[in-house]
MARPAMI-746974 format. One record per atom (N, C-alpha, C): residue in three letters; x negated, y negated, z negated. Coordinates in steps of 0.05 Angstrom, whole numbers, plus 5000, padded with zeros to 4 digits. Example, Ala and Ser with C-alpha at 12.3 -4.5 7.8 and 13.67 -1.06 7.14 Angstrom:
2
ALA473651144844ALA475450904844ALA473650664844SER474350454858SER472750214857SER474249994843
END
This chain:
255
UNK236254130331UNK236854410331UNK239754450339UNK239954650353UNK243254640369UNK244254870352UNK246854840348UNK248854980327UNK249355270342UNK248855520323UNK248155750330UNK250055860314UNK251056100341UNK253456310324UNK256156200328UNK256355970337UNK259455830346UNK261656050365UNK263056040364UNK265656200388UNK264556140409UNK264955820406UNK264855740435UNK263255690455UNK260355710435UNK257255740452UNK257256000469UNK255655820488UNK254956100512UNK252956240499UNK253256520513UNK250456700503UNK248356530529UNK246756750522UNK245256750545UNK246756840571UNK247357040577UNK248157210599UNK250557030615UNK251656890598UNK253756760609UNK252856520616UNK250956330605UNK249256080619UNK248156140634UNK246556440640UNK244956470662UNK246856560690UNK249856490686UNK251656580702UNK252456240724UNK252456020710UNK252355780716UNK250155550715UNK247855590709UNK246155440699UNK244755250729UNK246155480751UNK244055280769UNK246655070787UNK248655060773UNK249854880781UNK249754660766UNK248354640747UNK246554450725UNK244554290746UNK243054470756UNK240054290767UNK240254100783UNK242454030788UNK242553800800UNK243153450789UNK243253610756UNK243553390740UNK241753350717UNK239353410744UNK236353330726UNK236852970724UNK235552880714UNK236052580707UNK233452460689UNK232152650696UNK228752600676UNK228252800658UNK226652740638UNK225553010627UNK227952960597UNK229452750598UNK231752790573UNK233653030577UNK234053030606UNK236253260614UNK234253530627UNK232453600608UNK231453870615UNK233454140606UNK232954350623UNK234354560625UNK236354660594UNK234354640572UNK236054690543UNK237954410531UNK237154240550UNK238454040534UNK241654080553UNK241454120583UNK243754140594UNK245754380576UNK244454640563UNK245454870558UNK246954700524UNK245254550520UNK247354390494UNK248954250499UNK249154020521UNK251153900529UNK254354030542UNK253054300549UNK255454440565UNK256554590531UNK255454700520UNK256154760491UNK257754560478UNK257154300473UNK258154100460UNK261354020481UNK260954080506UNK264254030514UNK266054260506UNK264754470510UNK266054770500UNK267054820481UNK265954620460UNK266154540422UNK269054460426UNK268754290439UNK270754000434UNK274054100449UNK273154280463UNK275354430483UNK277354530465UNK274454680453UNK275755040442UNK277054880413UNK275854710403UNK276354560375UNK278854310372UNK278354140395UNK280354030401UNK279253710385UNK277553710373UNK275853440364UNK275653270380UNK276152980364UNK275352810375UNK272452670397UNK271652610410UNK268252510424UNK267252430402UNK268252300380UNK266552180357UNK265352340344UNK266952620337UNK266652820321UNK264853020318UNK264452980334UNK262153220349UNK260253180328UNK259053430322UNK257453500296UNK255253310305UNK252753320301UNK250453240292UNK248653250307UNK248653620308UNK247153860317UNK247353800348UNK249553730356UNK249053640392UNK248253390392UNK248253290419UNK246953080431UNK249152900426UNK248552580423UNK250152420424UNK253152430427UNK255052360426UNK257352430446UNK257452170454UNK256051910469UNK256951860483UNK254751950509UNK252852160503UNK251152270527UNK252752510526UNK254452680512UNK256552850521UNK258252780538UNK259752570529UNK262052380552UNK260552310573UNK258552210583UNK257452180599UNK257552380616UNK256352690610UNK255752860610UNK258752940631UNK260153010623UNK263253030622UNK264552870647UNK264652660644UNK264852490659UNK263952540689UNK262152530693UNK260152590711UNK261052890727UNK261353000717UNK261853310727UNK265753360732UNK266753140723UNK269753120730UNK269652940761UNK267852730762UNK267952680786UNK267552750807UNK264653020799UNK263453130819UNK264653370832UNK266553420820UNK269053590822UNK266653920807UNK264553890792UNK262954050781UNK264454270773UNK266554220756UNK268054470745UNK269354650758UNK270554480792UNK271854650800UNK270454880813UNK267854820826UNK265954910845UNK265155140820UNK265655160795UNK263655410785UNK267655580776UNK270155490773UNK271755690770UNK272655840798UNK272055660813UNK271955860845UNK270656060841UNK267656060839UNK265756260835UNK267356510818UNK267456330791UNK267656620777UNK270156670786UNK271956630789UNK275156820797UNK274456930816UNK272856950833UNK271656970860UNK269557290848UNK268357250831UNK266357530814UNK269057680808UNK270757510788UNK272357660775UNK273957860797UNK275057770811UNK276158000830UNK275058220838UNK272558140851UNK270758370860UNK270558540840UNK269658490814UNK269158650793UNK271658830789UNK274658770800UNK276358930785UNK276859030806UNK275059040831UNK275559210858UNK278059110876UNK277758830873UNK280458680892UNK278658530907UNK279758420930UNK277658290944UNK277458010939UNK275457890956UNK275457600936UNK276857350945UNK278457380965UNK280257200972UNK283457330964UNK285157170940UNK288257300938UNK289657290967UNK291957370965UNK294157400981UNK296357400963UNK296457430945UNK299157290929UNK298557200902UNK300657020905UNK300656820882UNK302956750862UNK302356680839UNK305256580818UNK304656300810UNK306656150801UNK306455980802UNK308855870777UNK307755690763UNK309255660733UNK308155260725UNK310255190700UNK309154930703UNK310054930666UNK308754790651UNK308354750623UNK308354460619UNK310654460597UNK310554130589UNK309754080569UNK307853860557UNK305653800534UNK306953590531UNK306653480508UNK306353180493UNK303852990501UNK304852760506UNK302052550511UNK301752370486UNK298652280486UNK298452040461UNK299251840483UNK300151610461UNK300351310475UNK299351260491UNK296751260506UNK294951130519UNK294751340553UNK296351500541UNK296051690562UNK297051520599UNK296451600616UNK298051520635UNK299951720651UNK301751600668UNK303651830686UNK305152020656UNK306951800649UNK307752000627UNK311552030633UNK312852190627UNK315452140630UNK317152420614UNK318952380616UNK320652560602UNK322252740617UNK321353020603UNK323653290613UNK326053260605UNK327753240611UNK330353310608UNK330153500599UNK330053790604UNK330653970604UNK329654130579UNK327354100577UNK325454220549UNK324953970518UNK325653780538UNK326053470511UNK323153400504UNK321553520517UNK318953360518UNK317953030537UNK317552950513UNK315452660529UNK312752780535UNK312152640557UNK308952810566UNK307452790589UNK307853020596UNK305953160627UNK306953450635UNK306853460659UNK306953840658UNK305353870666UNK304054070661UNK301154220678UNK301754490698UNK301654370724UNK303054620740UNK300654730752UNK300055050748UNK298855240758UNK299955430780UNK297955460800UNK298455660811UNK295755850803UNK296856160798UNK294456310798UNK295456600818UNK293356790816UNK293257010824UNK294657250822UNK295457370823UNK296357710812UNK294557750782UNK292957710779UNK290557740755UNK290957530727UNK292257360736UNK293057070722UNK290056900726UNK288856830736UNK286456740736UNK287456460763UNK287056190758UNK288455980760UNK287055990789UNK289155900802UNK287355800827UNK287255550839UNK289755350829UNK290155090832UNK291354960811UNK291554710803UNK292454570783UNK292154260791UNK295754170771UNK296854010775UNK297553830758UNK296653590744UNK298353500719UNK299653320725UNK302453300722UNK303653010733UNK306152990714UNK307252800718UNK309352630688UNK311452900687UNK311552970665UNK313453120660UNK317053090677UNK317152920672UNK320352830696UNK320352890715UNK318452940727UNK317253070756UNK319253410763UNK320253420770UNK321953740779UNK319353940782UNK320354150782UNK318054370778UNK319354330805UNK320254340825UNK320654390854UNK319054250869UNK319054010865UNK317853700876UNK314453730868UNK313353850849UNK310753820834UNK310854130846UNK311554250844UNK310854560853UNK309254500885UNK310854440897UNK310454390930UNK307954250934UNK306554090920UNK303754010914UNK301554180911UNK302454230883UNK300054480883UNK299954660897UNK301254780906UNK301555010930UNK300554910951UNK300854700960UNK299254660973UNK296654620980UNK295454570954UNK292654510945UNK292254830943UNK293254950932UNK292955250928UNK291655350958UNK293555330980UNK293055421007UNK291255311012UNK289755071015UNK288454901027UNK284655111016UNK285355180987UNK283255220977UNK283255650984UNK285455720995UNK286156000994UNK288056051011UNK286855981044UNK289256151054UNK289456281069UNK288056541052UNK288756811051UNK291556831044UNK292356631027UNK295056571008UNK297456771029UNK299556971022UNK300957011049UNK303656961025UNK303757011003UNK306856960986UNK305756930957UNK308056730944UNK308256700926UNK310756760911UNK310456810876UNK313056840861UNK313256690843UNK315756550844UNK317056380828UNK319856420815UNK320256250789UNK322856250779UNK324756150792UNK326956180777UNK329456070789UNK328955750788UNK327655530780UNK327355300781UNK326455220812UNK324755340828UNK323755310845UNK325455420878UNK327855480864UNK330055580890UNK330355440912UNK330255270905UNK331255040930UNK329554880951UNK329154690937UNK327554450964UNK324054620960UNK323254780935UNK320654870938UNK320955060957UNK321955280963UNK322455580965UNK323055441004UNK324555261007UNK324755131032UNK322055041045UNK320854831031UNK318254721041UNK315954931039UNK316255151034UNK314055321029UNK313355521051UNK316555611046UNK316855821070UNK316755701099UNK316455441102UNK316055291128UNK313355271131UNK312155341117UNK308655411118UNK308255701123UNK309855881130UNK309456061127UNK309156301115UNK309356231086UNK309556381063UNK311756461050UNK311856661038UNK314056841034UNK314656731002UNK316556640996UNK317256620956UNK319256770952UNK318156960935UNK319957000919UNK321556920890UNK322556950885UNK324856870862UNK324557140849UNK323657060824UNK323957200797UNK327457160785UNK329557300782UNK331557140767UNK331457320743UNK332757220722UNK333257290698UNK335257450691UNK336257650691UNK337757860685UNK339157820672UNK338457760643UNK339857690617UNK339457440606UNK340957250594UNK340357100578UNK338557200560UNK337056950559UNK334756960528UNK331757090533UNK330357130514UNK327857180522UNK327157520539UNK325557550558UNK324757760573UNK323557780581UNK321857990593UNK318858010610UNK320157990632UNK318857850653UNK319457960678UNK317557980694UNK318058170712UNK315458330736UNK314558140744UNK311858140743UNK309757950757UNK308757720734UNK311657600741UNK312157330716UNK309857350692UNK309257530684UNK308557480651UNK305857490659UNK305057550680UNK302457420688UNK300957200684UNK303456950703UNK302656700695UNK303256660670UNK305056700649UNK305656660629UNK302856730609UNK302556950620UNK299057010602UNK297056740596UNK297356620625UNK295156530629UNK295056260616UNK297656120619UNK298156010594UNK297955960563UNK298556360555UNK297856480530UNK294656320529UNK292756440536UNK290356400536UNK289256150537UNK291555900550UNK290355600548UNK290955470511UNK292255670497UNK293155640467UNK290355700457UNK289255740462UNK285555830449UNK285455610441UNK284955420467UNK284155180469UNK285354970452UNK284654850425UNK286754680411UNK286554410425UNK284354350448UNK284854040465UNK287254090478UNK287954270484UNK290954280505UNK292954350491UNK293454350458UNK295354340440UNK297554180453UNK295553890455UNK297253590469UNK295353490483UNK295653280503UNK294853290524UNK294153050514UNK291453020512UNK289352670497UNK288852570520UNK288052670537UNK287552540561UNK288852290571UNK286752160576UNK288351800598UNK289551880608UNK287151970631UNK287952100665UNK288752340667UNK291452400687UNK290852620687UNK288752830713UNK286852730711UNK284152840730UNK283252890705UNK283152820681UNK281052960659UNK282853140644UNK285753160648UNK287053340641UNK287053520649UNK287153580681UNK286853800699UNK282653970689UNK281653760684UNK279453800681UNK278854020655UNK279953960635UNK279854050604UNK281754250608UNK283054360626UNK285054620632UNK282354700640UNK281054640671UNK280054840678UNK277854900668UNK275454750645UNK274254770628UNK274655040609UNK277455020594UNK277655280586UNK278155590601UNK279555500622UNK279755720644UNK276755810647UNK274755730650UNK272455720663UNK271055980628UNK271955790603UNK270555950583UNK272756240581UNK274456260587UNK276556480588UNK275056610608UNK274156570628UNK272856810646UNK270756890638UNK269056680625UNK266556770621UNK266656930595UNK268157050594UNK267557160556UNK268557470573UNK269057560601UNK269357770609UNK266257870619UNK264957680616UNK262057780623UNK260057800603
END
């Protein structure tokens, strides 16, 4: 019996939004249609909850046919193919069209466990870790992502994802960034053709700034998620993965 009334379970309306990017991971009559709708539940659990693979209640399937589960759909690049989609609904729905033309772009440094790999230290924020650099939309709704050793410059790791950003959107015509990104980013970018802007900071200390608190939102919203408290992940391919996992349940709770 699968655990009913959770946060993090899909309704119906929202499985019947992704489900047929499931059918391709028929695998016999073990992985029939309700059993996939529990497996995708049971990663959703673990996201939104931040639990261990061991932990997983009862009420779902195995966790090491969850991890499996998981696994499998990080390689197949599965997750990314359904947050295209929806950011892709989500626009239309708010009467924007479905390819952006501008973009923000921000980077977040986490703590790693031991085992983690690509780990290194910020100077700057005094975290050991990872940063997770996003680029998203005007909407805050992610459109590329990056996790690489925290020591890494937001300039040097910025120029990456942006790139991956374009490659996947380029409609892309400008992006806005902080004052971190002034230099060798704001150089290599605009040699692509794209326009950056620079956000600067007016005042010392904390402040909204135009556009800015966009990406900053979107961030807000990866705090749901207690797996991205700290970053458990080995790799960071399952790190980028478990970002866009929640990104993916963050859209779907607009439907």
């Amino acid at each position: 019996m699968i655990l009913d009334g959770l946060p993090s379970d899909l309704t119906t309306k929202q499985w019947n939004k992704i489900k047929h990017y499931f059918e391709n991971e028929n695998r016999g009559k073990h992985l029939r249609e309700h059993k996939k709708r529990k497996l995708v539940n049971a990663v959703l659990y673990l996201n939104k909850t931040g639990c261990q693979w061991r932990q997983l209640p009862n009420d779902f399937p195995k966790f090491t046919t969850v991890s499996s589960f998981y696994h499998r759909a990080v390689k197949s690049g599965l997750r990314e193919k359904i947050r295209s989609s929806l950011v892709e609904e989500t626009r239309l729905a708010s009467g924007r069209s479905s390819e952006p033309s501008y973009a923000l772009i921000d980077s977040q440094s986490v703590k790693t466990t031991s085992e983690s790999e690509e780990v290194g230290v910020d100077g700057g924020k005094k975290v050991k870790g990872r940063k997770r650099h996003i680029v998203t939309d005007i909407m805050g709704n992610i459109l590329a992502i990056l996790v690489h050793a925290a020591n890494i410059h937001d300039a040097v790791g910025g120029v990456s994802v942006m790139k991956d950003a374009l490659l996947k959107y380029p409609s892309l015509k400008g992006v806005c960034a902080d004052d971190a990104y002034r230099k060798s980013f704001k150089e290599a970018i605009e040699k692509l053709g794209i326009k950056v802007d620079i956000s600067e900071r007016i005042n010392p200390g904390r402040e909204i700034l135009p556009k800015r608190w966009r990406v900053e939102r979107t961030f807000a919203w990866m705090n749901g998620s207690r797996r991205l408290a700290k970053d458990y992940e080995i790799t960071t391919e399952s790190a980028e993965n478990m970002t866009i996992i929640s990104h993916i349940a963050t859209l779907l709770r607009r439907f």
